[in-house]
mmCIF file as gemmi writes it, N, C-alpha and C atoms, coordinates in Angstrom:
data_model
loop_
_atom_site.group_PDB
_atom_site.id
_atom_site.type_symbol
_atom_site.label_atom_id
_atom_site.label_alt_id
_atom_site.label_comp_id
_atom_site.label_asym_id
_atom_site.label_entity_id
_atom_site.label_seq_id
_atom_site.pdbx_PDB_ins_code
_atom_site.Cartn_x
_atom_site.Cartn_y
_atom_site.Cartn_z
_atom_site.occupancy
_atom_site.B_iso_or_equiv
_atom_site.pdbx_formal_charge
_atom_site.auth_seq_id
_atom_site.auth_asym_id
_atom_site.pdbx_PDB_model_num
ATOM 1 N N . UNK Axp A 1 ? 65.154 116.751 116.759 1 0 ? 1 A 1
ATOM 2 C CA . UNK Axp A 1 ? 65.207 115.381 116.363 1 0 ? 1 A 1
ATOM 3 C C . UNK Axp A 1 ? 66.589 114.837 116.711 1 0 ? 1 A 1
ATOM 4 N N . UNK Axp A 2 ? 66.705 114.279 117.461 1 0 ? 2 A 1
ATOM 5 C CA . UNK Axp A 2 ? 67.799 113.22 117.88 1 0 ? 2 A 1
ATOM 6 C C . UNK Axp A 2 ? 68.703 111.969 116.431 1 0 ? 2 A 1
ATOM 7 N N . UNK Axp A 3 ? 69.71 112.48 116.7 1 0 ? 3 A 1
ATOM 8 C CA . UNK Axp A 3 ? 70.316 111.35 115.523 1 0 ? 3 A 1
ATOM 9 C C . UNK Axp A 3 ? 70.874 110.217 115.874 1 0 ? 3 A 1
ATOM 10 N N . UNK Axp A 4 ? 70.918 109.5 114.98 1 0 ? 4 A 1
ATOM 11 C CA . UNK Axp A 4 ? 71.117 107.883 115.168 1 0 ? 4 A 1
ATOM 12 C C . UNK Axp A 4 ? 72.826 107.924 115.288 1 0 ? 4 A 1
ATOM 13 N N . UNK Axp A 5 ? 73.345 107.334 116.567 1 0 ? 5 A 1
ATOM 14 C CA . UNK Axp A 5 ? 74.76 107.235 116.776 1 0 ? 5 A 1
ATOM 15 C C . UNK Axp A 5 ? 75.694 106.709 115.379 1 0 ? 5 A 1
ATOM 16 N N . UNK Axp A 6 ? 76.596 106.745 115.056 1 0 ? 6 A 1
ATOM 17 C CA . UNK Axp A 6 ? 77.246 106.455 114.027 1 0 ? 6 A 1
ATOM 18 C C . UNK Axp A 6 ? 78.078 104.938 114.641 1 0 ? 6 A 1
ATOM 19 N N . UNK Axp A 7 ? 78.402 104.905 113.621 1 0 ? 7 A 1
ATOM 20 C CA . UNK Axp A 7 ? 79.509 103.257 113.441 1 0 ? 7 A 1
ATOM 21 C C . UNK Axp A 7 ? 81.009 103.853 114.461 1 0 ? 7 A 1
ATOM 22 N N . UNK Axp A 8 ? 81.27 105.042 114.083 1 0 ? 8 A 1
ATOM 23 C CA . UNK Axp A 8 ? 82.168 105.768 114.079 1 0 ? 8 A 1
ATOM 24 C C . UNK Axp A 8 ? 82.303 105.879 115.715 1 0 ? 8 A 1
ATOM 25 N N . UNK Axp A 9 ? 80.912 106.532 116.396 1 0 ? 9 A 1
ATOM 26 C CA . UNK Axp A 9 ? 81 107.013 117.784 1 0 ? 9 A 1
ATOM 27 C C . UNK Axp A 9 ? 81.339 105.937 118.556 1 0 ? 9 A 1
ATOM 28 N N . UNK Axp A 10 ? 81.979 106.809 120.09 1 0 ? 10 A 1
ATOM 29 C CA . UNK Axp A 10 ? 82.651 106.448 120.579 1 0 ? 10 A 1
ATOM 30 C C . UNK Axp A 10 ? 81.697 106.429 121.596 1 0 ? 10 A 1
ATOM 31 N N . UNK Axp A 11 ? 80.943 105.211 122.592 1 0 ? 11 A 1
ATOM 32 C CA . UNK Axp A 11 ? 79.936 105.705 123.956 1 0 ? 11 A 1
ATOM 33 C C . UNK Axp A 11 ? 80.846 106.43 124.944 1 0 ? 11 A 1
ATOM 34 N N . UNK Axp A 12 ? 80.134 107.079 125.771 1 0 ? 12 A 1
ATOM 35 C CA . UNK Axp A 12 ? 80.963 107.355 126.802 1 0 ? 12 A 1
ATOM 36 C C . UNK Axp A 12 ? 79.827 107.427 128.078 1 0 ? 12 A 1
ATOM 37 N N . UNK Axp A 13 ? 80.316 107.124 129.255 1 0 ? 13 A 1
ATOM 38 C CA . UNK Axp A 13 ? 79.948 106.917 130.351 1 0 ? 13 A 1
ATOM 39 C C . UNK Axp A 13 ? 80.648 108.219 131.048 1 0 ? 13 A 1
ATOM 40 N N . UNK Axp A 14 ? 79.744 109.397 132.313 1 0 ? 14 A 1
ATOM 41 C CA . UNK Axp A 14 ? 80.14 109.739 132.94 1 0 ? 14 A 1
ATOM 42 C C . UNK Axp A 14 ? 80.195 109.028 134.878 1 0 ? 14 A 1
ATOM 43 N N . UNK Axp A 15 ? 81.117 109.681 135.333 1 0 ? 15 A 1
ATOM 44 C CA . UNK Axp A 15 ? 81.707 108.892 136.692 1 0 ? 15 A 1
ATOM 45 C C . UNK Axp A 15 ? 81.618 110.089 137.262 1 0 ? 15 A 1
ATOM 46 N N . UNK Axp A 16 ? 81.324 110.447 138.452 1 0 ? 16 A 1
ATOM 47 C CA . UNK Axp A 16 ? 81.393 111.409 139.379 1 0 ? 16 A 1
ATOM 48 C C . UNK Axp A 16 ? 81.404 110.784 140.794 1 0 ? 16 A 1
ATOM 49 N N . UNK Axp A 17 ? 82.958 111.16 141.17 1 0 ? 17 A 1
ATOM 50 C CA . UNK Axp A 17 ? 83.466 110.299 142.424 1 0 ? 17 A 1
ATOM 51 C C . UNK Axp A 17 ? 83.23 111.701 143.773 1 0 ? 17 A 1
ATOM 52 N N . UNK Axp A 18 ? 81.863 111.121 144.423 1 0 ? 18 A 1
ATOM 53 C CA . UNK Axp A 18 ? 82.081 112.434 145.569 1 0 ? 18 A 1
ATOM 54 C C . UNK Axp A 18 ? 82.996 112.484 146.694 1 0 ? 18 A 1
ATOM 55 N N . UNK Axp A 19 ? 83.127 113.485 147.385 1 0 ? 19 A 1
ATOM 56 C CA . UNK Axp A 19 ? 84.159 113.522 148.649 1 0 ? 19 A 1
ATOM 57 C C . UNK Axp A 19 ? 83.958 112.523 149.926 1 0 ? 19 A 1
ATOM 58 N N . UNK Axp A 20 ? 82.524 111.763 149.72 1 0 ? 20 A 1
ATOM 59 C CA . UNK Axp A 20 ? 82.363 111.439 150.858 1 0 ? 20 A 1
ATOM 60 C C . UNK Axp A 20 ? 82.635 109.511 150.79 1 0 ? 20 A 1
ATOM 61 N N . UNK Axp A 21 ? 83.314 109.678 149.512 1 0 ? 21 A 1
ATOM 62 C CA . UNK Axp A 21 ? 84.205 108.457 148.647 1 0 ? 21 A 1
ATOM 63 C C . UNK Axp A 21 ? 85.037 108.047 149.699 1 0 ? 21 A 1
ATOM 64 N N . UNK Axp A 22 ? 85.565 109.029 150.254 1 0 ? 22 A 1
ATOM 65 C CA . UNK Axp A 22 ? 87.465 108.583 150.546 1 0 ? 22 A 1
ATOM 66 C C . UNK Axp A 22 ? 87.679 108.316 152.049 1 0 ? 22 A 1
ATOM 67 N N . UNK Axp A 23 ? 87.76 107.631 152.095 1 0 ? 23 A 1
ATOM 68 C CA . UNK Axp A 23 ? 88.254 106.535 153.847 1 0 ? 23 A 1
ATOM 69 C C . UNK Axp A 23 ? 88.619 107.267 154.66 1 0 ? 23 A 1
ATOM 70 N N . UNK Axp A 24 ? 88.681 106.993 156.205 1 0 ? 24 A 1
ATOM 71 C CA . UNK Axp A 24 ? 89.127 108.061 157.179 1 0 ? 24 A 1
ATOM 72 C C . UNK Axp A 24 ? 91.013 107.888 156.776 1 0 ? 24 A 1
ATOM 73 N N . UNK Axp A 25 ? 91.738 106.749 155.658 1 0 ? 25 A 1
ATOM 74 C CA . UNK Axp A 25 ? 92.87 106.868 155.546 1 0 ? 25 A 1
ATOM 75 C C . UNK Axp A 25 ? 93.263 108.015 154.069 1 0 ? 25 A 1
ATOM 76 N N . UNK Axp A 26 ? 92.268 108.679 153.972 1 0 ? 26 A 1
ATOM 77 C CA . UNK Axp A 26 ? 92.543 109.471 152.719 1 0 ? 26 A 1
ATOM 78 C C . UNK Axp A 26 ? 92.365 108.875 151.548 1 0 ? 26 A 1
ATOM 79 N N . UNK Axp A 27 ? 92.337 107.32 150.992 1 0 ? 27 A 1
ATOM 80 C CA . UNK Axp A 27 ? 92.207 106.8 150.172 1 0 ? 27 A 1
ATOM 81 C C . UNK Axp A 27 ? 90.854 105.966 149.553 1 0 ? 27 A 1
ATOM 82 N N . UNK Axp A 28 ? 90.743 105.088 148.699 1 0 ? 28 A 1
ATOM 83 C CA . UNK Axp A 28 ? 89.22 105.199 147.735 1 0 ? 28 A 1
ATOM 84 C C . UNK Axp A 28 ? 89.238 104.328 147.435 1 0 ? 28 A 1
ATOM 85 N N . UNK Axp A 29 ? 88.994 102.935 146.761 1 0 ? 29 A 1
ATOM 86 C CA . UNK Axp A 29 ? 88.72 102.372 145.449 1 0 ? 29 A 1
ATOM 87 C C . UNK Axp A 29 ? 86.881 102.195 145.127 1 0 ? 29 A 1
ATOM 88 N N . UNK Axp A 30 ? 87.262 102.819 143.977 1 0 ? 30 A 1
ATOM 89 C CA . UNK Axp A 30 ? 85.535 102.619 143.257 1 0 ? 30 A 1
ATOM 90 C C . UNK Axp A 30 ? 85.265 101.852 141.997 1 0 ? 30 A 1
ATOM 91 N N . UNK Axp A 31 ? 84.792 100.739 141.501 1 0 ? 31 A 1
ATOM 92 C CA . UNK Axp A 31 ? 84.439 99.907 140.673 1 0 ? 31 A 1
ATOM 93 C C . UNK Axp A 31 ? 83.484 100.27 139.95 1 0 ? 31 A 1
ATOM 94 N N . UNK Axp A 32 ? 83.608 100.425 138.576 1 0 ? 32 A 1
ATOM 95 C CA . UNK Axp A 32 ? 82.62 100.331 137.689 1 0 ? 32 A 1
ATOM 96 C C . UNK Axp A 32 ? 81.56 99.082 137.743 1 0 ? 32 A 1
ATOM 97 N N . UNK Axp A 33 ? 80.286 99.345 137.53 1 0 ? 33 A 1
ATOM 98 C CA . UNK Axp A 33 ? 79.471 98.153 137.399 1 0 ? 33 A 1
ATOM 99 C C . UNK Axp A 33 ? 79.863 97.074 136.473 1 0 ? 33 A 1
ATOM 100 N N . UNK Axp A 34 ? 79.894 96.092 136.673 1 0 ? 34 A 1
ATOM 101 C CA . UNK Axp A 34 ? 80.408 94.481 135.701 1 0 ? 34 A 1
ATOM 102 C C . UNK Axp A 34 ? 80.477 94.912 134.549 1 0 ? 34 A 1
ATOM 103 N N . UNK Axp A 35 ? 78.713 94.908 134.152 1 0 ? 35 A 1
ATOM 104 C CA . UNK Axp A 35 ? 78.506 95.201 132.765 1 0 ? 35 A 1
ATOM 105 C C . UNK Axp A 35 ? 78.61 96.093 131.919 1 0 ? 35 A 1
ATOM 106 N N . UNK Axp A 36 ? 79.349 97.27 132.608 1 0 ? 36 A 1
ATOM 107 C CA . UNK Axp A 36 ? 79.832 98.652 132.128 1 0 ? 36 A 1
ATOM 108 C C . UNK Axp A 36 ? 81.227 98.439 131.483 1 0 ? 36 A 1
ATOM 109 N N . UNK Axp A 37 ? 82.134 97.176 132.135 1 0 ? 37 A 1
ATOM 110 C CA . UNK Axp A 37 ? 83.332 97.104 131.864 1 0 ? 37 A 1
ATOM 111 C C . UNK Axp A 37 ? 83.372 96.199 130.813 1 0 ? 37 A 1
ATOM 112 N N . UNK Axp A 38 ? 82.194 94.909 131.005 1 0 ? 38 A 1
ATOM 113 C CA . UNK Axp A 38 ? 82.431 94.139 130.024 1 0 ? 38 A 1
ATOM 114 C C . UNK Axp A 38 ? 82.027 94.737 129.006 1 0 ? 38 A 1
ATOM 115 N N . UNK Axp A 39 ? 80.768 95.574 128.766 1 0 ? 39 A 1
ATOM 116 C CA . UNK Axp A 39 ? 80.232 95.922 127.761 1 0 ? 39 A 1
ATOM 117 C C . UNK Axp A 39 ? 81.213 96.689 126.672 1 0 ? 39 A 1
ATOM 118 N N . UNK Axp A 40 ? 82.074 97.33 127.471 1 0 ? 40 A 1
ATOM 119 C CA . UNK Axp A 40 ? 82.818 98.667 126.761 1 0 ? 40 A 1
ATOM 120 C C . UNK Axp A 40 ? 83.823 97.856 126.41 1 0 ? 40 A 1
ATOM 121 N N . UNK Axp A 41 ? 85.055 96.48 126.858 1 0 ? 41 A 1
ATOM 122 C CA . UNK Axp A 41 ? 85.866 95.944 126.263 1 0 ? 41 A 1
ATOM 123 C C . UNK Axp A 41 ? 87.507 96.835 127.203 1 0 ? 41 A 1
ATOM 124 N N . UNK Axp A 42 ? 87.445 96.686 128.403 1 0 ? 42 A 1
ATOM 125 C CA . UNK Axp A 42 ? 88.645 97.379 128.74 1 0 ? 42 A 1
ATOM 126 C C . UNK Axp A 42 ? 89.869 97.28 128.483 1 0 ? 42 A 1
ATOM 127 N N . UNK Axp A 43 ? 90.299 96.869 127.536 1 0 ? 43 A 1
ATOM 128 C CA . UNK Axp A 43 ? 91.325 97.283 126.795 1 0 ? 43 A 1
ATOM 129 C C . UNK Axp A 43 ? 91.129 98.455 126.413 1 0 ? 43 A 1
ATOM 130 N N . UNK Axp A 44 ? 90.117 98.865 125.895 1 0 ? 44 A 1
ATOM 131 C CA . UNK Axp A 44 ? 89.826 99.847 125.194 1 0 ? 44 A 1
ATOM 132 C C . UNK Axp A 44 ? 89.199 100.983 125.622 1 0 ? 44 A 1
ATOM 133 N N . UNK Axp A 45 ? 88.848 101.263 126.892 1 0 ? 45 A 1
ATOM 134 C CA . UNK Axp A 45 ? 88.971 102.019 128.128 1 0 ? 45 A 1
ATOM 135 C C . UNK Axp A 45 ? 89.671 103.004 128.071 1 0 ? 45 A 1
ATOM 136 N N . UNK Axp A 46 ? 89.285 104.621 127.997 1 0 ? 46 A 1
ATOM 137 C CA . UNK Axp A 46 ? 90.237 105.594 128.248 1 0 ? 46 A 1
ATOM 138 C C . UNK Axp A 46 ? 89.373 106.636 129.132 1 0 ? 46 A 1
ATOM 139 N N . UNK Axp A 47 ? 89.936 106.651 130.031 1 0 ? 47 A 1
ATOM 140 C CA . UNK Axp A 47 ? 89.6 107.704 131.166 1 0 ? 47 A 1
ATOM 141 C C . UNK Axp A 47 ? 90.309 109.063 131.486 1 0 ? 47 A 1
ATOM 142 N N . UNK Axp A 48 ? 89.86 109.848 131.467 1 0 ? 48 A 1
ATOM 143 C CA . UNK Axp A 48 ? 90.04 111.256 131.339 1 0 ? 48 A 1
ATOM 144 C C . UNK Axp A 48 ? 89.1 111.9 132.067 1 0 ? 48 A 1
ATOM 145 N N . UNK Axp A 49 ? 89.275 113.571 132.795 1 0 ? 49 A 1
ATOM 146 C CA . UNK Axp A 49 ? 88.511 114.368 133.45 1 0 ? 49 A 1
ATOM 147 C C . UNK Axp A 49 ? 87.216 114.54 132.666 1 0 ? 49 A 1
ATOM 148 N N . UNK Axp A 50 ? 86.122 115.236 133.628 1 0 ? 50 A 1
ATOM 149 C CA . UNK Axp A 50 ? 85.089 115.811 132.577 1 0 ? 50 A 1
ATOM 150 C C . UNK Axp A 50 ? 85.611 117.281 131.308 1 0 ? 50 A 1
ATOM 151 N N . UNK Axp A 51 ? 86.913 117.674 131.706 1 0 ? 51 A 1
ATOM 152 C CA . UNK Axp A 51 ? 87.314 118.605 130.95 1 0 ? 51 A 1
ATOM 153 C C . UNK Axp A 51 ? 88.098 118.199 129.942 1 0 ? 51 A 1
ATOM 154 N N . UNK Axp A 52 ? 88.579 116.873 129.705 1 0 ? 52 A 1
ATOM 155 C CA . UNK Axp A 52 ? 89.305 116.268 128.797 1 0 ? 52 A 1
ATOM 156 C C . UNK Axp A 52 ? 90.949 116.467 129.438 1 0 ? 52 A 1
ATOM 157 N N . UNK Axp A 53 ? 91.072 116.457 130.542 1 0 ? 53 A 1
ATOM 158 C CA . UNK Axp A 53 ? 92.803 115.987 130.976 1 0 ? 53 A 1
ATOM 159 C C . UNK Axp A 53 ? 92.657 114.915 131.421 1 0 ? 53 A 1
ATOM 160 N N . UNK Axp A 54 ? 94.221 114.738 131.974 1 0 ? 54 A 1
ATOM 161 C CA . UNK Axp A 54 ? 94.531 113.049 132.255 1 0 ? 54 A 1
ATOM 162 C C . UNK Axp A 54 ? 93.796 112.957 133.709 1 0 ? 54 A 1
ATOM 163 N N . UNK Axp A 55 ? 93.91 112.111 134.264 1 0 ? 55 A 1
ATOM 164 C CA . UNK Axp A 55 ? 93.847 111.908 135.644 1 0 ? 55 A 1
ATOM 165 C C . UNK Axp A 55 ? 94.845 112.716 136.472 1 0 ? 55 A 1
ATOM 166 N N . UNK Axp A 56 ? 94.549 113.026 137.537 1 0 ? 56 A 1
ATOM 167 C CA . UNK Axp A 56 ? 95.528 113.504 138.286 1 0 ? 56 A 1
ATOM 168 C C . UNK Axp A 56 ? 96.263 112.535 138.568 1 0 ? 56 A 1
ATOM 169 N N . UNK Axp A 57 ? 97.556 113.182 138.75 1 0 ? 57 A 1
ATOM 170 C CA . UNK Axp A 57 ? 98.377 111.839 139.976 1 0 ? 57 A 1
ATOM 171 C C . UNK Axp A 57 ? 98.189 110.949 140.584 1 0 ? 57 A 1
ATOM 172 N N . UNK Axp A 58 ? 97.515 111.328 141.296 1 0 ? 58 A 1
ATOM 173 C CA . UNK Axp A 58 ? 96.982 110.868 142.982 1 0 ? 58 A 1
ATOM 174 C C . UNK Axp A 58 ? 95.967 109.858 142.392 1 0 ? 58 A 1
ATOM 175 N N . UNK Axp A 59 ? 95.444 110.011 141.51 1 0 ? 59 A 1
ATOM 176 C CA . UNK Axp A 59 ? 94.487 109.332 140.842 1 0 ? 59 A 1
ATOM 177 C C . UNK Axp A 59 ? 94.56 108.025 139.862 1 0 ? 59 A 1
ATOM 178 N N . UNK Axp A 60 ? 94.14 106.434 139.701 1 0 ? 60 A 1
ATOM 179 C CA . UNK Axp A 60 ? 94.5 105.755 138.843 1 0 ? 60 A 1
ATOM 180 C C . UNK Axp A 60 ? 93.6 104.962 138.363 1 0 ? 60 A 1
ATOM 181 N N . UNK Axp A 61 ? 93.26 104.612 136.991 1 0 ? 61 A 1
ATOM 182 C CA . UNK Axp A 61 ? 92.613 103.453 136.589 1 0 ? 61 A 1
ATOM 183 C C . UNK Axp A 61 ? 93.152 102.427 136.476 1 0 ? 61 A 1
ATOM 184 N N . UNK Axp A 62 ? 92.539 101.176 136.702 1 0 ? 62 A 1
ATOM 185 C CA . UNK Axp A 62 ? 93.345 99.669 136.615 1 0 ? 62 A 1
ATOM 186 C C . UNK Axp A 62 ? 92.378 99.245 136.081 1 0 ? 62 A 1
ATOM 187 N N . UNK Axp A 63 ? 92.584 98.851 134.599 1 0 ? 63 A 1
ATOM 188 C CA . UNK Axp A 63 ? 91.589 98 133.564 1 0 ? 63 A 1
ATOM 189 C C . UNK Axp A 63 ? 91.291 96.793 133.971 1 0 ? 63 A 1
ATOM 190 N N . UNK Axp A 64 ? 92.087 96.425 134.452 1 0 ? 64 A 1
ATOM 191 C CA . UNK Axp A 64 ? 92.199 94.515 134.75 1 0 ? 64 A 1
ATOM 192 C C . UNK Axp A 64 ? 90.769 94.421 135.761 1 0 ? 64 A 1
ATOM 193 N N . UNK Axp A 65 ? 90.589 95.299 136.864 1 0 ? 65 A 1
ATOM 194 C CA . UNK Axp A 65 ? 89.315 95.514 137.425 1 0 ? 65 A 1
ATOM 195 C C . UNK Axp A 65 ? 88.533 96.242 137.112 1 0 ? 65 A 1
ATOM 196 N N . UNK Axp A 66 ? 88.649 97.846 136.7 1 0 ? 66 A 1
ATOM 197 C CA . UNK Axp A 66 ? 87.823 98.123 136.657 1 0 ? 66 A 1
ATOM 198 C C . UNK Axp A 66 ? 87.581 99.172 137.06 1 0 ? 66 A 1
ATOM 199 N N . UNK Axp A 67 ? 88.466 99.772 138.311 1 0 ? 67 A 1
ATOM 200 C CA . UNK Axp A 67 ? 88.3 100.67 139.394 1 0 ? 67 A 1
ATOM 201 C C . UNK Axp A 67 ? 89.421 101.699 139.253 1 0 ? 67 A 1
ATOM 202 N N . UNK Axp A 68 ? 88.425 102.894 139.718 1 0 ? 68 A 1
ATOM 203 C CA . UNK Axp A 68 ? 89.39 103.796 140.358 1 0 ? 68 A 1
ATOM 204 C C . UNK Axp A 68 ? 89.933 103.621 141.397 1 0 ? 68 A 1
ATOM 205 N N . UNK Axp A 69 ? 91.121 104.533 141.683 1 0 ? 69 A 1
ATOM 206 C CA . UNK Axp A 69 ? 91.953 103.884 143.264 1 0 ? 69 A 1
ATOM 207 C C . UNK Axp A 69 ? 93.032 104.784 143.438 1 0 ? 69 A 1
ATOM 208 N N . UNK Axp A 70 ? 92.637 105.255 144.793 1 0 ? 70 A 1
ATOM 209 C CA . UNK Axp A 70 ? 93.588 106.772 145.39 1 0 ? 70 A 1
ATOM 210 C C . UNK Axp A 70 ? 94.195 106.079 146.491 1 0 ? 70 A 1
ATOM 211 N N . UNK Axp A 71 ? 95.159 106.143 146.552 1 0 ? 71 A 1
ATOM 212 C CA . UNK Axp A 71 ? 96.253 105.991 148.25 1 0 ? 71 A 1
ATOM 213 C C . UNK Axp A 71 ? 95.427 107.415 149.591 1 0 ? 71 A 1
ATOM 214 N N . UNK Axp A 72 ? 95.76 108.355 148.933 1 0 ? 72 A 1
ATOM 215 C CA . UNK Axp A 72 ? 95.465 109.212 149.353 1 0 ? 72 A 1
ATOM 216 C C . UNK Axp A 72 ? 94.712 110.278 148.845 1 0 ? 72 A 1
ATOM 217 N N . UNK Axp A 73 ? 93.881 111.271 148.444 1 0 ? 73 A 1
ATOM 218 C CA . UNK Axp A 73 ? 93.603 112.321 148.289 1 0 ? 73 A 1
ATOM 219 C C . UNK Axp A 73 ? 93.346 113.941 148.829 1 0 ? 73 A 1
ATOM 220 N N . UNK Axp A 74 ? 94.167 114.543 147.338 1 0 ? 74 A 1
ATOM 221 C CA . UNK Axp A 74 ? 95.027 116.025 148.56 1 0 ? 74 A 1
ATOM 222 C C . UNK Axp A 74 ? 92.878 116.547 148.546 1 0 ? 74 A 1
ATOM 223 N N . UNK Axp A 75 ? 93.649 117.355 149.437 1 0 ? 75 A 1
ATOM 224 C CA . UNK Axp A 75 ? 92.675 118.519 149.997 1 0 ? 75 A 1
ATOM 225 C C . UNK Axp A 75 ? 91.715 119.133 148.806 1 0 ? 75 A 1
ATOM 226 N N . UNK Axp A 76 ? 90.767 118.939 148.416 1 0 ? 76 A 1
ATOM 227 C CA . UNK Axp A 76 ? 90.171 119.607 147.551 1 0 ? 76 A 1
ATOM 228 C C . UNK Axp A 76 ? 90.024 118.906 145.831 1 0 ? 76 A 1
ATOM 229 N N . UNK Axp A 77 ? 90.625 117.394 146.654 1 0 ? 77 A 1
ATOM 230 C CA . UNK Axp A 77 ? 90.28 116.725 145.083 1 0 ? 77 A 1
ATOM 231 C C . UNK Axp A 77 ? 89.37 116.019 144.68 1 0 ? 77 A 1
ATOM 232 N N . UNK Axp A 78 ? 88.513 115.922 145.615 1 0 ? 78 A 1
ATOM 233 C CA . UNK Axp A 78 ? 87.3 115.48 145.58 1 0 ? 78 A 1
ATOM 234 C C . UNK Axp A 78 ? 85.271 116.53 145.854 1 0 ? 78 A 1
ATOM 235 N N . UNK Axp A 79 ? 84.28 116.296 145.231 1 0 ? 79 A 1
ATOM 236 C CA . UNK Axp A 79 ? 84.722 115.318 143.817 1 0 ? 79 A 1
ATOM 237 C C . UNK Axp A 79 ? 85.154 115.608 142.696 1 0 ? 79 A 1
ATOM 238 N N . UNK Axp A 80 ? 85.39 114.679 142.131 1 0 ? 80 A 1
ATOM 239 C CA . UNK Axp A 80 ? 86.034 114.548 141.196 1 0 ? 80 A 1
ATOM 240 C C . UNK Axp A 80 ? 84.985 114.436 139.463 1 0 ? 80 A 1
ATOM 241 N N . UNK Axp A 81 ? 84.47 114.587 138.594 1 0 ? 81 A 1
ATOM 242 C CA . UNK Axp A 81 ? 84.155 114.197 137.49 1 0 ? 81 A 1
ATOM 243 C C . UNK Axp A 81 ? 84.999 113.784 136.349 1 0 ? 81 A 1
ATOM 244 N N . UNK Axp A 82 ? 84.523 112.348 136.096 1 0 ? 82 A 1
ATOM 245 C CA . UNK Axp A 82 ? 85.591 112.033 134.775 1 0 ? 82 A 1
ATOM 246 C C . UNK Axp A 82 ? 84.519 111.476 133.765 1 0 ? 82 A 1
């Protein structure tokens, strides 16, 4: 039997950015759907791995849009799950 989410919980959305993401310049940007961002309130937005660390380096969220966004990505950082 499945339980009814609490007041308390927190939703969470998974993201899985594959390798075949990243530009012949090494770099990425990927956008959450509209209503994923409006819905959730990005201020309040916290992004983290599927293992619970930060982002890598190389790696960044920008609330104001929405998106992930790599300059470059090293060898083997893709994909990625957050």
């Amino acid at each position: 039997m499945a339980s009814e989410p609490s007041a308390q919980s927190t939703p969470m959305v998974a993201v899985s950015i594959p390798s075949e993401l990243a530009q012949a310049s090494g770099g990425f940007r990927f956008v959450l759907p509209e209503g994923l961002v409006d819905a959730a309130g990005a201020p309040a937005i916290s992004v983290r791995t599927a293992a619970g660390a930060p982002l890598p380096s190389w790696l960044r969220y920008v609330p104001e849009s929405g998106a992930f966004v790599a300059s470059a990505v090293p060898d083997g950082g893709l994909p990625i799950n957050l």
